[in-house]
VEXZA-754064 format. One line per field, with one value per residue (C-alpha): residue number from 1; residue in one letter; x, y, z. Coordinates in Angstrom, 1 decimal. Layout:
BEGIN
seq c(NUM,...) $
type c(A,...) $
xx c(X,...) $
yy c(Y,...) $
zz c(Z,...) $
% end
This chain:
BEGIN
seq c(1,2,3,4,5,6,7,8,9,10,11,12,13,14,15,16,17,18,19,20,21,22,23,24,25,26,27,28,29,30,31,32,33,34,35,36,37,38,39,40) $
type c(X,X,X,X,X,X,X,X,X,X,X,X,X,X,X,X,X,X,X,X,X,X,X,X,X,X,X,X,X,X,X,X,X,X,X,X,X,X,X,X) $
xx c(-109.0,-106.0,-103.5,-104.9,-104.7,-101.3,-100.2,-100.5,-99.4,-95.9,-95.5,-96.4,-93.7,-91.6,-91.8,-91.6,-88.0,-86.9,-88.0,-86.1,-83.1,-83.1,-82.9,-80.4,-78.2,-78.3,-77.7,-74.6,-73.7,-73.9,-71.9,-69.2,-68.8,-68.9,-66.1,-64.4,-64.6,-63.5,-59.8,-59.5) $
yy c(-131.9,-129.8,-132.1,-134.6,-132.8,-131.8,-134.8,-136.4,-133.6,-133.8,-137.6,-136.9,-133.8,-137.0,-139.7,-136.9,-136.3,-139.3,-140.2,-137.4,-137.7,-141.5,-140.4,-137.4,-140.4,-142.4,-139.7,-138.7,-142.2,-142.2,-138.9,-140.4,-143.2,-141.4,-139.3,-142.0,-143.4,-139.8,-139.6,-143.1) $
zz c(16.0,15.0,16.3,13.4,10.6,11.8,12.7,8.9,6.9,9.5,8.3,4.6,4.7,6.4,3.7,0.7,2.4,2.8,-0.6,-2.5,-0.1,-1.1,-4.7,-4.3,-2.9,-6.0,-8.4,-5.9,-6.0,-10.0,-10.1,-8.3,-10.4,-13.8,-12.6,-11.2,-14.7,-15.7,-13.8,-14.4) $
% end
């Protein structure tokens, strides 16, 4: 019985990283850009 409600919260903590780290890559990706536009 613990195992399952272990088991879920694991892949919830899972997708919430990947989510965020998915958008922390397009703001990095945005920042790079805007400076490139910046030393251009």
């Amino acid at each position: 019985m613990k195992k399952t409600r272990i088991f879920p919260a694991k892949t919830l903590k899972v997708s919430v990283i990947i989510i965020y780290s998915d958008r922390f890559m397009q703001w990095y990706n945005a920042l790079k850009i805007f400076n490139f536009f910046l030393t251009e």
